[in-house]
C-alpha positions as CSV (number, residue, x, y, z in Angstrom):
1,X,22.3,40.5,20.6
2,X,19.0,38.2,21.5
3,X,17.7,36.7,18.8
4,X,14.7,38.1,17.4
5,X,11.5,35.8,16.4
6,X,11.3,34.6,12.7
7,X,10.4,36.6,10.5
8,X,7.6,35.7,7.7
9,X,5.6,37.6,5.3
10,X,2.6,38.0,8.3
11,X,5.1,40.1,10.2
12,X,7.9,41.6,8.3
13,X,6.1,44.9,7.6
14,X,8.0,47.6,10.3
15,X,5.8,49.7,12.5
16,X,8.0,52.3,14.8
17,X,5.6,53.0,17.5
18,X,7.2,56.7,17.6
19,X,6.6,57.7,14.4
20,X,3.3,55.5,13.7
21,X,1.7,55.6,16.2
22,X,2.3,58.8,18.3
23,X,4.1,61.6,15.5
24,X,1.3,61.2,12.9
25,X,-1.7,60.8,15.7
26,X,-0.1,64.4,17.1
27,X,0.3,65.7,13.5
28,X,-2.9,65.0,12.9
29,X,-5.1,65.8,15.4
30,X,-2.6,69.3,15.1
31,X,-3.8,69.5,11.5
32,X,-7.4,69.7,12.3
33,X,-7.3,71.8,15.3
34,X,-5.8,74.5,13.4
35,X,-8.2,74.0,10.7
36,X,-10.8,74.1,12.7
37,X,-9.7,77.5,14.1
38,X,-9.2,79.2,11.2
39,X,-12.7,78.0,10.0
40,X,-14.3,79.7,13.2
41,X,-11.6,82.7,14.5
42,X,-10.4,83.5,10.9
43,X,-7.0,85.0,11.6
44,X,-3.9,85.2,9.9
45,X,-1.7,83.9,12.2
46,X,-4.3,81.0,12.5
47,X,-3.6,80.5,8.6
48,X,-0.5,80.6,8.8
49,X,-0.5,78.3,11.6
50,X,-2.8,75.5,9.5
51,X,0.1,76.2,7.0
52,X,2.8,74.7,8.8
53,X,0.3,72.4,9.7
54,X,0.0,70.9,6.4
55,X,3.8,71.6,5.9
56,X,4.4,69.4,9.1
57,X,2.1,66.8,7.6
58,X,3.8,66.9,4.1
59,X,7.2,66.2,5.6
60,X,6.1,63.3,7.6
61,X,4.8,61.8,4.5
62,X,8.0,62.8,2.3
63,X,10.4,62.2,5.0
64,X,9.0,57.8,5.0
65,X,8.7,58.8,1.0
66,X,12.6,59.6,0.4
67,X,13.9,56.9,3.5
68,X,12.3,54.5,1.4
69,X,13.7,55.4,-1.7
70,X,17.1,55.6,-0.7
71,X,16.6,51.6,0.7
72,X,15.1,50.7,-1.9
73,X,17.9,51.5,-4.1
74,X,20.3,50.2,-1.6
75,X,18.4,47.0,-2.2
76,X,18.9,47.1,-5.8
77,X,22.3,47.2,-5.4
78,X,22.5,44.4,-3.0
79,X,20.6,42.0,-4.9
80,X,22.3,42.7,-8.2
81,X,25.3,41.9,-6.4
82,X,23.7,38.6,-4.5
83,X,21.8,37.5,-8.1
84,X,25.4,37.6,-9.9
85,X,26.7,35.3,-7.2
86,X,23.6,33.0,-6.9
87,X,21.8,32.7,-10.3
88,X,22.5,30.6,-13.1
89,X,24.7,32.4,-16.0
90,X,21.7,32.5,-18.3
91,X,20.1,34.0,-16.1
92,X,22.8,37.0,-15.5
93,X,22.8,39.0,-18.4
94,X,18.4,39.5,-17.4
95,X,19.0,40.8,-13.7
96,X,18.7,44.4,-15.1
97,X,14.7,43.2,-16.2
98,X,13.8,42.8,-12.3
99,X,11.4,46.1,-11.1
100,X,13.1,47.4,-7.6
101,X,9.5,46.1,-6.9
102,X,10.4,42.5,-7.7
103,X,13.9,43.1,-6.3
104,X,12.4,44.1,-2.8
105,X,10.4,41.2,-2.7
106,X,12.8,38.5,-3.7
107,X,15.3,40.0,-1.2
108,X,12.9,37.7,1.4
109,X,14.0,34.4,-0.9
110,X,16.7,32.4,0.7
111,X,19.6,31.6,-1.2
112,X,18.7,28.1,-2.5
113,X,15.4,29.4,-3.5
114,X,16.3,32.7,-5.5
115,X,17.6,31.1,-8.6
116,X,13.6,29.6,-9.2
117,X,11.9,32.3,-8.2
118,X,13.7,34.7,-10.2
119,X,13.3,32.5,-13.4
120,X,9.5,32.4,-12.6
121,X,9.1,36.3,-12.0
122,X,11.4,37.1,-15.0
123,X,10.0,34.8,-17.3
124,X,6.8,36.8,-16.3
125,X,4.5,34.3,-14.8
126,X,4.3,36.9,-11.5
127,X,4.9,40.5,-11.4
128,X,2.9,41.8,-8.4
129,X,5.4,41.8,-5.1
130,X,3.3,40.6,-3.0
131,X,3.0,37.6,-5.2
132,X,6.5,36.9,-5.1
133,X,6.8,37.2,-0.8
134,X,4.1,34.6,-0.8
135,X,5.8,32.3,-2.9
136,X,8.8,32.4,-0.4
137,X,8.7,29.0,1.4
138,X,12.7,29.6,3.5
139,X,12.1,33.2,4.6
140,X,15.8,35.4,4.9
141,X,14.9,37.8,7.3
142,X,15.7,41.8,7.1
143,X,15.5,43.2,10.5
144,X,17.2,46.7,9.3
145,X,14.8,48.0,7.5
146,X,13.9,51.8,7.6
């Protein structure tokens, strides 16, 4: 597999050019055309058709919603796991105060780096997530991100 460029907080967001930039621009523009049908040739296969318009709209939404969700508890798991092995033992018995916010931010941390940004985050000198990427100075990359 080629190697991919470093990744850093500028560019670890994911954009899939599918589902960004051509499923929701279709959805969309899908949405308001059957709204602006049954605004001017009121019918009730044109309301039903803005319906499934929103429906579709709903699910795209939903369906990034619940994908998220399940990684983000994936995550959880995986830094619980990596935070037993890599923090200090005082340190152990507080993993369970970390948000899955805090969690999905200080999966970035490299391994030498964790055990001092964990202490500062739970010791509650930074709480907001993107806080805690910037703070990251030996980015771990996470290309399999959904």
């Amino acid at each position: 597999m080629a190697q991919k460029s470093p990744q850093t907080f500028e560019n670890h967001a994911r954009i899939l050019p599918a589902y960004h930039y051509v499923a929701f621009p279709l959805l969309a523009a899908n949405l308001f055309f059957t709204l602006y049908q049954t605004v001017t040739a009121f019918s009730w296969a044109n309301l039903v058709a803005f319906g499934v318009a929103v429906a579709l709209i709903l699910l795209f939404f939903l369906a990034r919603v619940m994908a998220l969700t399940v990684q983000d508890r994936v995550i959880r798991l995986e830094e619980t796991l990596r935070m037993r092995a890599l923090l200090p033992a005082d340190l152990h018995a507080r993993i369970g105060e970390l948000t899955v916010k805090q969690m999905v931010a200080l999966r970035f941390a490299s391994d030498a780096e964790l055990p001092d940004l964990a202490r500062i985050v739970l010791d509650g000198k930074i709480q907001d997530q993107k806080a805690i990427k910037k703070l990251i100075r030996d980015w771990r990359a996470d290309f399999q991100r959904a």
